[in-house]
C-alpha positions in Angstrom: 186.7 84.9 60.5 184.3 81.9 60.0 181.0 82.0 61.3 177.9 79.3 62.6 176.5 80.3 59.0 179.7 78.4 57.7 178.7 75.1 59.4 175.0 75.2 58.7 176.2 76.3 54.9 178.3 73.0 54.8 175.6 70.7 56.2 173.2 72.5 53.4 175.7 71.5 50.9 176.1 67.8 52.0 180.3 68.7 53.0 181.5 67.1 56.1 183.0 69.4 58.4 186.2 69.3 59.6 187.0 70.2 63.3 190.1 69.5 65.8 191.5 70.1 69.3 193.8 73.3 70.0 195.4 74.4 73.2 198.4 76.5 72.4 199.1 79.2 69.6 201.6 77.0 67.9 199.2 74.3 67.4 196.3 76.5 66.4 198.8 77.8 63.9 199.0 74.8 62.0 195.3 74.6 61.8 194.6 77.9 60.6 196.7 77.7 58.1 194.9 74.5 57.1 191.9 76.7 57.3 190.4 74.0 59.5 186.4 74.4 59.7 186.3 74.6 63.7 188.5 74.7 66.9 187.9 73.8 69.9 189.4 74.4 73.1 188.4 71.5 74.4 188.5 70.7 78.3 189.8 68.0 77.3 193.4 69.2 77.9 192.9 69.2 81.9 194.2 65.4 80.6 196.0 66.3 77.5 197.8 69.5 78.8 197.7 69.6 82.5 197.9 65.9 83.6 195.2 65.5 85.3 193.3 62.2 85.3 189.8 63.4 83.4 188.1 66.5 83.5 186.6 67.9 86.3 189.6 69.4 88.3 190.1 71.9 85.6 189.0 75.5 86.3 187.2 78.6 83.5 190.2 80.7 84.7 192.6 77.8 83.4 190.5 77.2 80.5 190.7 81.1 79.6 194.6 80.8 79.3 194.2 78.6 76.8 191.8 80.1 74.7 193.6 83.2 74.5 196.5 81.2 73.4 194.5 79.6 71.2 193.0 82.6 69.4 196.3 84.3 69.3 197.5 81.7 66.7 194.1 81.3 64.8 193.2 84.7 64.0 191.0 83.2 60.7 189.3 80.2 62.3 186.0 79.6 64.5 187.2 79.3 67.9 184.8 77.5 70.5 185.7 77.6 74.0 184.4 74.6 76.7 183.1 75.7 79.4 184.2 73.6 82.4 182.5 71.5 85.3 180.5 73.8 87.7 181.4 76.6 85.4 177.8 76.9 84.5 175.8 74.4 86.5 175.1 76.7 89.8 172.8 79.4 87.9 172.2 81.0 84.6 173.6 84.1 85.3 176.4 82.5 86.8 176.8 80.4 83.3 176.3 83.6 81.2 178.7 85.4 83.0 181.5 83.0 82.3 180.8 82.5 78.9 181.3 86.1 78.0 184.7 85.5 79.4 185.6 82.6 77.1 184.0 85.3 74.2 186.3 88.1 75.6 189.3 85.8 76.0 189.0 85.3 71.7 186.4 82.3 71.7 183.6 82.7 68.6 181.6 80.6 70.7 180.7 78.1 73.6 180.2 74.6 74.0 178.1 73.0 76.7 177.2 69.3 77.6 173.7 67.9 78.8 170.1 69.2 78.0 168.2 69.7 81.4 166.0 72.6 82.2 168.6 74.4 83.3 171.1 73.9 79.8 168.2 75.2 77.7 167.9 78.5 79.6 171.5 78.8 79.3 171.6 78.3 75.6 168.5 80.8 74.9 170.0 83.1 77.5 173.6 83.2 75.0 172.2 83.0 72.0 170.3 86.3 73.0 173.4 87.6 74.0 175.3 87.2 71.2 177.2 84.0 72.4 176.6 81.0 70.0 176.1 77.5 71.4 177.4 74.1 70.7 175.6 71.3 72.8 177.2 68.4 73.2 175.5 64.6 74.1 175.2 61.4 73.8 178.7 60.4 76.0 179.1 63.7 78.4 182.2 63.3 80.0 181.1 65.9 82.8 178.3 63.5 83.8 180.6 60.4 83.4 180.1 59.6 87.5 176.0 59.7 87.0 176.4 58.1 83.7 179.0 55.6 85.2 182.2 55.8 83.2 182.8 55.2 79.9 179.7 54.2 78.0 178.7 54.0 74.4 175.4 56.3 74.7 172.6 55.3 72.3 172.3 51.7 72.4 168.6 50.7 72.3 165.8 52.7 70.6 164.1 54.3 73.7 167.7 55.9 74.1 168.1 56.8 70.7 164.8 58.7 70.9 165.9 60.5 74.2 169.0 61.5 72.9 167.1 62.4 70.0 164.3 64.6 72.1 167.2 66.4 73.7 168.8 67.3 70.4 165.8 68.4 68.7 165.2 71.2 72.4 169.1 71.9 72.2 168.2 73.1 68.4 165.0 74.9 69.5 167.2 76.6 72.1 169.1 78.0 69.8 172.4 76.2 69.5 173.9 75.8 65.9 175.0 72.6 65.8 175.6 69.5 68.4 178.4 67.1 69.3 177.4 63.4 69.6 180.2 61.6 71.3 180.3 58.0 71.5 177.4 55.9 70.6 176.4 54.0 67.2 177.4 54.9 64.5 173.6 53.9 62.8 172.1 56.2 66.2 173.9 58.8 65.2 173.2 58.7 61.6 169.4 58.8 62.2 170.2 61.7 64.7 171.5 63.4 62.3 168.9 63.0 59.4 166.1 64.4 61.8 167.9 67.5 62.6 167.8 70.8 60.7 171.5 71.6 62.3 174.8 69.7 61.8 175.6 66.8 64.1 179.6 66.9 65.6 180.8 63.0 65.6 183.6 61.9 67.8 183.2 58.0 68.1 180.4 58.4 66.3 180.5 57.2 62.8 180.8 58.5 59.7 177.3 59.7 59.3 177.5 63.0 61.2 177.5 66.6 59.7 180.9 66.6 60.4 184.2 64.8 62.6 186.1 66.4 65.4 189.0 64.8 67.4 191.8 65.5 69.8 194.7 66.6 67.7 197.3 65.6 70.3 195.3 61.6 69.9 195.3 61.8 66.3 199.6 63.3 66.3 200.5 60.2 68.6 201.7 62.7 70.7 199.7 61.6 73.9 200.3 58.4 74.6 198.1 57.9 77.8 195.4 56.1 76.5 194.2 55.6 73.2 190.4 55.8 72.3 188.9 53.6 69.5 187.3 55.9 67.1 191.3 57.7 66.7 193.5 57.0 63.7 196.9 58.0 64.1 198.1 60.3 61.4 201.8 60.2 62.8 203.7 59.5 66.0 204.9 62.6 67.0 205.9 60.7 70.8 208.5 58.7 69.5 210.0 61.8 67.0 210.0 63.5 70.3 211.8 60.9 72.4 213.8 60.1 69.6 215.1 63.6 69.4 216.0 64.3 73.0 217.8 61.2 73.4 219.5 62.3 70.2 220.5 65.9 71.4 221.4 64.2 75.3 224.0 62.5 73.3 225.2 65.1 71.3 225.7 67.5 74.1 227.7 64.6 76.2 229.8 63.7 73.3 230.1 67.2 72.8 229.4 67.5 69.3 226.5 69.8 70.3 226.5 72.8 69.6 229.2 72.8 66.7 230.5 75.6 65.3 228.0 76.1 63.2 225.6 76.7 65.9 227.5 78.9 68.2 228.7 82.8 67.7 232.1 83.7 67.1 234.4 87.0 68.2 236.2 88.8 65.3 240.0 88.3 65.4 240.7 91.3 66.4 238.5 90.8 69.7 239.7 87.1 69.9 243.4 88.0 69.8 243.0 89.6 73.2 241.9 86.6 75.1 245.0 84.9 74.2 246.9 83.0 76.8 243.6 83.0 79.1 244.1 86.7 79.9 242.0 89.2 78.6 243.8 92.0 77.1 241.7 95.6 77.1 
Protein backbone atom coordinates (compact mmCIF):
# COMPACT_ATOMS: atom_id res chain seq x y z
CA UNK A 1 0.00 0.00 0.00
CA UNK A 2 1.46 3.46 -1.01
CA UNK A 3 1.66 6.07 1.34
CA UNK A 4 1.71 10.37 1.53
CA UNK A 5 5.59 9.63 2.13
CA UNK A 6 5.36 8.26 -1.56
CA UNK A 7 4.15 11.64 -2.94
CA UNK A 8 6.34 13.90 -0.95
CA UNK A 9 9.35 11.22 -1.95
CA UNK A 10 8.40 11.90 -5.74
CA UNK A 11 8.28 15.68 -5.45
CA UNK A 12 11.82 15.34 -3.51
CA UNK A 13 13.06 13.44 -6.47
CA UNK A 14 11.75 15.98 -9.18
CA UNK A 15 9.12 12.79 -10.63
CA UNK A 16 5.76 13.91 -11.65
CA UNK A 17 3.14 12.12 -10.12
CA UNK A 18 0.71 10.32 -11.69
CA UNK A 19 -3.03 10.32 -10.43
CA UNK A 20 -6.59 9.40 -12.00
CA UNK A 21 -10.35 9.04 -11.33
CA UNK A 22 -11.92 5.59 -10.12
CA UNK A 23 -15.40 4.71 -9.33
CA UNK A 24 -15.91 1.02 -9.72
CA UNK A 25 -13.57 -2.03 -8.87
CA UNK A 26 -13.13 -2.83 -12.53
CA UNK A 27 -11.71 0.41 -13.24
CA UNK A 28 -9.56 0.65 -10.24
CA UNK A 29 -8.34 -2.67 -11.52
CA UNK A 30 -6.76 -1.39 -14.43
CA UNK A 31 -5.01 1.19 -12.42
CA UNK A 32 -3.60 -0.86 -9.86
CA UNK A 33 -2.24 -2.89 -12.01
CA UNK A 34 -0.57 0.13 -13.68
CA UNK A 35 0.49 0.82 -10.19
CA UNK A 36 -0.90 4.31 -10.72
CA UNK A 37 0.64 6.90 -7.99
CA UNK A 38 -2.94 8.06 -6.59
CA UNK A 39 -6.83 7.42 -6.86
CA UNK A 40 -9.22 9.35 -6.30
CA UNK A 41 -12.80 8.84 -5.81
CA UNK A 42 -13.60 11.83 -6.97
CA UNK A 43 -17.26 13.50 -6.52
CA UNK A 44 -16.93 14.08 -9.55
CA UNK A 45 -18.99 10.94 -10.64
CA UNK A 46 -22.37 12.51 -9.08
CA UNK A 47 -21.81 13.71 -13.15
CA UNK A 48 -19.76 10.99 -14.47
CA UNK A 49 -21.62 8.00 -12.69
CA UNK A 50 -24.92 9.04 -11.48
CA UNK A 51 -26.09 11.74 -14.08
CA UNK A 52 -26.58 14.38 -12.25
CA UNK A 53 -25.83 17.85 -13.62
CA UNK A 54 -22.62 18.91 -11.26
CA UNK A 55 -21.84 18.12 -7.90
CA UNK A 56 -23.76 19.09 -5.12
CA UNK A 57 -26.76 16.61 -5.20
CA UNK A 58 -24.53 13.81 -4.38
CA UNK A 59 -24.50 12.42 -0.79
CA UNK A 60 -21.21 10.73 1.75
CA UNK A 61 -23.48 7.61 1.94
CA UNK A 62 -23.36 7.48 -2.07
CA UNK A 63 -19.91 8.53 -2.14
CA UNK A 64 -19.05 5.54 0.48
CA UNK A 65 -20.46 2.94 -2.22
CA UNK A 66 -18.10 3.92 -4.37
CA UNK A 67 -15.16 3.95 -2.45
CA UNK A 68 -15.64 0.59 -1.19
CA UNK A 69 -15.88 -0.43 -4.78
CA UNK A 70 -13.05 1.35 -5.42
CA UNK A 71 -10.74 -0.21 -2.80
CA UNK A 72 -11.94 -3.52 -3.51
CA UNK A 73 -10.23 -3.48 -6.97
CA UNK A 74 -7.06 -1.44 -5.83
CA UNK A 75 -5.88 -3.27 -2.90
CA UNK A 76 -2.04 -1.80 -3.74
CA UNK A 77 -2.83 1.82 -4.58
CA UNK A 78 -3.48 5.17 -2.44
CA UNK A 79 -6.99 5.57 -2.39
CA UNK A 80 -8.41 9.20 -1.54
CA UNK A 81 -11.98 9.60 -0.96
CA UNK A 82 -13.89 13.28 -1.65
CA UNK A 83 -15.76 14.24 0.77
CA UNK A 84 -19.05 15.73 -0.57
CA UNK A 85 -21.02 19.25 -0.31
CA UNK A 86 -22.29 19.80 3.27
CA UNK A 87 -20.54 16.63 4.19
CA UNK A 88 -18.14 18.64 6.33
CA UNK A 89 -19.18 22.29 6.20
CA UNK A 90 -21.83 22.23 9.27
CA UNK A 91 -19.10 21.49 12.15
CA UNK A 92 -15.73 19.84 12.71
CA UNK A 93 -16.88 17.12 14.40
CA UNK A 94 -19.45 16.66 12.02
CA UNK A 95 -16.53 16.71 9.15
CA UNK A 96 -14.33 14.27 11.29
CA UNK A 97 -16.99 12.00 11.77
CA UNK A 98 -17.62 11.44 8.04
CA UNK A 99 -14.22 11.20 7.14
CA UNK A 100 -13.54 8.23 9.26
CA UNK A 101 -16.23 6.67 7.23
CA UNK A 102 -14.62 7.25 3.84
CA UNK A 103 -11.23 5.72 5.89
CA UNK A 104 -13.35 2.76 7.14
CA UNK A 105 -15.07 2.29 3.78
CA UNK A 106 -11.12 1.50 2.27
CA UNK A 107 -10.06 5.31 1.55
CA UNK A 108 -5.99 6.03 2.59
CA UNK A 109 -7.16 9.38 2.79
CA UNK A 110 -9.45 12.53 2.26
CA UNK A 111 -9.75 15.30 0.05
CA UNK A 112 -11.36 18.67 0.88
CA UNK A 113 -11.88 22.01 -1.12
CA UNK A 114 -11.50 25.69 0.29
CA UNK A 115 -9.24 27.10 3.15
CA UNK A 116 -11.45 29.10 5.57
CA UNK A 117 -11.15 28.93 9.32
CA UNK A 118 -13.25 26.31 9.50
CA UNK A 119 -11.17 23.87 6.61
CA UNK A 120 -7.95 24.34 8.59
CA UNK A 121 -9.51 22.92 11.87
CA UNK A 122 -10.75 20.20 9.84
CA UNK A 123 -7.39 19.36 8.36
CA UNK A 124 -5.47 19.64 11.84
CA UNK A 125 -8.42 17.87 13.43
CA UNK A 126 -7.63 14.57 10.76
CA UNK A 127 -4.34 14.74 10.54
CA UNK A 128 -4.33 14.15 14.37
CA UNK A 129 -6.52 11.48 13.82
CA UNK A 130 -4.74 9.58 11.59
CA UNK A 131 -6.76 10.76 8.40
CA UNK A 132 -4.40 12.39 5.84
CA UNK A 133 -5.52 15.47 3.93
CA UNK A 134 -5.56 16.56 0.34
CA UNK A 135 -6.81 20.29 -0.06
CA UNK A 136 -7.90 21.27 -3.07
CA UNK A 137 -8.05 25.22 -4.71
CA UNK A 138 -7.79 27.40 -7.06
CA UNK A 139 -11.28 26.29 -9.19
CA UNK A 140 -13.55 24.60 -6.26
CA UNK A 141 -16.34 23.16 -7.87
CA UNK A 142 -18.33 23.06 -4.45
CA UNK A 143 -18.06 26.87 -4.28
CA UNK A 144 -18.76 27.25 -8.11
CA UNK A 145 -22.34 29.36 -7.24
CA UNK A 146 -20.12 31.91 -4.85
CA UNK A 147 -17.36 31.77 -7.30
CA UNK A 148 -19.85 32.03 -10.30
CA UNK A 149 -19.42 29.08 -12.55
CA UNK A 150 -16.69 28.11 -14.32
CA UNK A 151 -13.69 30.32 -13.84
CA UNK A 152 -10.03 29.99 -14.45
CA UNK A 153 -8.83 30.87 -10.69
CA UNK A 154 -5.43 32.73 -10.51
CA UNK A 155 -5.58 35.40 -13.06
CA UNK A 156 -3.89 38.54 -11.64
CA UNK A 157 -1.17 38.63 -8.99
CA UNK A 158 -3.18 39.69 -5.91
CA UNK A 159 -5.03 36.28 -6.64
CA UNK A 160 -2.06 34.38 -7.24
CA UNK A 161 -0.83 35.51 -3.81
CA UNK A 162 -4.27 34.53 -2.13
CA UNK A 163 -4.36 31.34 -3.59
CA UNK A 164 -0.90 31.14 -2.62
CA UNK A 165 -1.57 32.26 1.32
CA UNK A 166 -4.14 29.65 1.41
CA UNK A 167 -1.80 26.90 0.22
CA UNK A 168 0.94 27.75 2.24
CA UNK A 169 -2.05 27.40 5.81
CA UNK A 170 -3.50 24.24 4.04
CA UNK A 171 0.33 22.92 4.31
CA UNK A 172 0.73 24.25 7.85
CA UNK A 173 -2.45 22.46 8.64
CA UNK A 174 -1.13 19.49 7.89
CA UNK A 175 -2.34 18.32 4.48
CA UNK A 176 0.27 16.43 2.25
CA UNK A 177 -0.15 17.74 -0.84
CA UNK A 178 -2.80 20.17 -2.74
CA UNK A 179 -4.92 20.04 -5.92
CA UNK A 180 -4.85 23.25 -8.04
CA UNK A 181 -7.62 23.10 -10.52
CA UNK A 182 -7.96 25.47 -13.27
CA UNK A 183 -5.92 28.57 -13.42
CA UNK A 184 -2.54 29.42 -15.23
CA UNK A 185 -0.46 27.36 -15.97
CA UNK A 186 2.63 30.17 -14.99
CA UNK A 187 0.31 30.67 -11.34
CA UNK A 188 0.45 27.43 -10.78
CA UNK A 189 4.08 26.91 -11.49
CA UNK A 190 5.05 29.61 -9.04
CA UNK A 191 2.55 27.90 -6.56
CA UNK A 192 4.27 25.17 -6.68
CA UNK A 193 7.97 26.30 -6.38
CA UNK A 194 7.05 28.09 -3.02
CA UNK A 195 5.63 25.05 -1.39
CA UNK A 196 7.44 22.37 0.57
CA UNK A 197 4.51 19.79 -0.56
CA UNK A 198 3.45 18.58 -4.05
CA UNK A 199 0.95 20.67 -6.08
CA UNK A 200 -2.09 18.29 -7.90
CA UNK A 201 -2.65 20.04 -11.52
CA UNK A 202 -5.88 19.44 -13.31
CA UNK A 203 -6.11 22.37 -15.98
CA UNK A 204 -3.27 23.56 -14.53
CA UNK A 205 -0.14 23.15 -16.56
CA UNK A 206 2.55 21.19 -16.59
CA UNK A 207 4.45 22.65 -13.81
CA UNK A 208 2.66 20.96 -10.92
CA UNK A 209 4.16 18.08 -8.61
CA UNK A 210 2.12 15.97 -10.45
CA UNK A 211 -1.29 15.55 -13.02
CA UNK A 212 -4.61 14.10 -12.16
CA UNK A 213 -7.74 13.70 -14.48
CA UNK A 214 -11.01 12.05 -14.91
CA UNK A 215 -10.33 8.71 -16.33
CA UNK A 216 -13.83 8.36 -17.89
CA UNK A 217 -12.74 12.26 -19.82
CA UNK A 218 -9.39 10.98 -20.70
CA UNK A 219 -11.26 7.03 -22.13
CA UNK A 220 -13.80 9.12 -24.31
CA UNK A 221 -16.08 7.34 -22.51
CA UNK A 222 -18.16 10.38 -21.19
CA UNK A 223 -19.13 12.31 -23.79
CA UNK A 224 -21.13 15.11 -21.90
CA UNK A 225 -18.92 17.77 -22.09
CA UNK A 226 -15.36 17.91 -22.70
CA UNK A 227 -13.01 20.10 -20.61
CA UNK A 228 -9.90 21.77 -22.22
CA UNK A 229 -6.99 20.61 -20.23
CA UNK A 230 -8.28 16.56 -21.31
CA UNK A 231 -6.49 14.64 -24.05
CA UNK A 232 -8.29 11.68 -25.17
CA UNK A 233 -6.24 8.55 -25.01
CA UNK A 234 -9.07 6.47 -26.83
CA UNK A 235 -12.83 6.61 -27.54
CA UNK A 236 -14.08 4.01 -25.57
CA UNK A 237 -17.98 5.77 -26.45
CA UNK A 238 -18.05 4.86 -29.91
CA UNK A 239 -16.27 1.09 -29.16
CA UNK A 240 -19.27 0.93 -26.95
CA UNK A 241 -22.01 2.01 -29.27
CA UNK A 242 -20.36 0.32 -31.92
CA UNK A 243 -20.56 -2.97 -30.14
CA UNK A 244 -24.22 -2.86 -29.01
CA UNK A 245 -25.38 -2.01 -32.31
CA UNK A 246 -23.16 -4.90 -33.40
CA UNK A 247 -24.61 -7.55 -31.00
CA UNK A 248 -28.56 -5.86 -31.60
CA UNK A 249 -27.91 -7.15 -35.01
CA UNK A 250 -26.56 -10.29 -34.37
CA UNK A 251 -29.18 -11.42 -32.03
CA UNK A 252 -32.07 -10.22 -34.75
CA UNK A 253 -30.31 -11.96 -37.45
CA UNK A 254 -29.93 -14.58 -35.22
CA UNK A 255 -26.44 -15.35 -35.60
CA UNK A 256 -26.00 -14.57 -31.89
CA UNK A 257 -25.31 -16.76 -29.86
CA UNK A 258 -23.83 -19.52 -32.23
CA UNK A 259 -23.07 -22.66 -31.31
CA UNK A 260 -20.05 -21.93 -30.17
CA UNK A 261 -21.45 -19.84 -27.48
CA UNK A 262 -24.30 -21.93 -26.25
CA UNK A 263 -24.26 -25.38 -24.13
CA UNK A 264 -25.16 -28.58 -25.66
CA UNK A 265 -27.01 -32.03 -24.17
CA UNK A 266 -25.08 -35.27 -24.70
CA UNK A 267 -26.81 -37.57 -27.29
CA UNK A 268 -27.96 -39.74 -25.14
CA UNK A 269 -30.00 -36.91 -23.27
CA UNK A 270 -30.78 -35.16 -26.69
CA UNK A 271 -32.26 -38.34 -28.18
CA UNK A 272 -35.15 -38.08 -25.80
CA UNK A 273 -36.45 -34.77 -26.83
CA UNK A 274 -36.98 -36.11 -30.21
CA UNK A 275 -40.18 -35.37 -31.97
CA UNK A 276 -40.92 -32.46 -29.33
CA UNK A 277 -41.71 -34.93 -26.64
CA UNK A 278 -39.56 -35.54 -23.85
CA UNK A 279 -38.94 -39.03 -23.29
CA UNK A 280 -37.98 -39.97 -19.35
Amino acid sequence: MKSINAFQRLKDNNEKIAMLTAYDYSTAQVLDKAEIDGILVGDSLAMVALGYKDTYNISIDEMLIFVKAVSRGASNSFIIGDMPFMSYNISVEQGLENAGKMIKAGASAIKLEGCNAHILSLVKRCTESGIPVLGHLGFTPQLMNTIGGYKIQGKTSDKIEQILESAKKLEEAGCFAIVLELMPAESAKYITENLKIPTIGIGAGKDCSGQIVVTDDILGKFTDFTPKFVKKYANLHDIVSNSVEAYKREVKEEVFPSEKESFWLDEKERGKLEGGKLKV
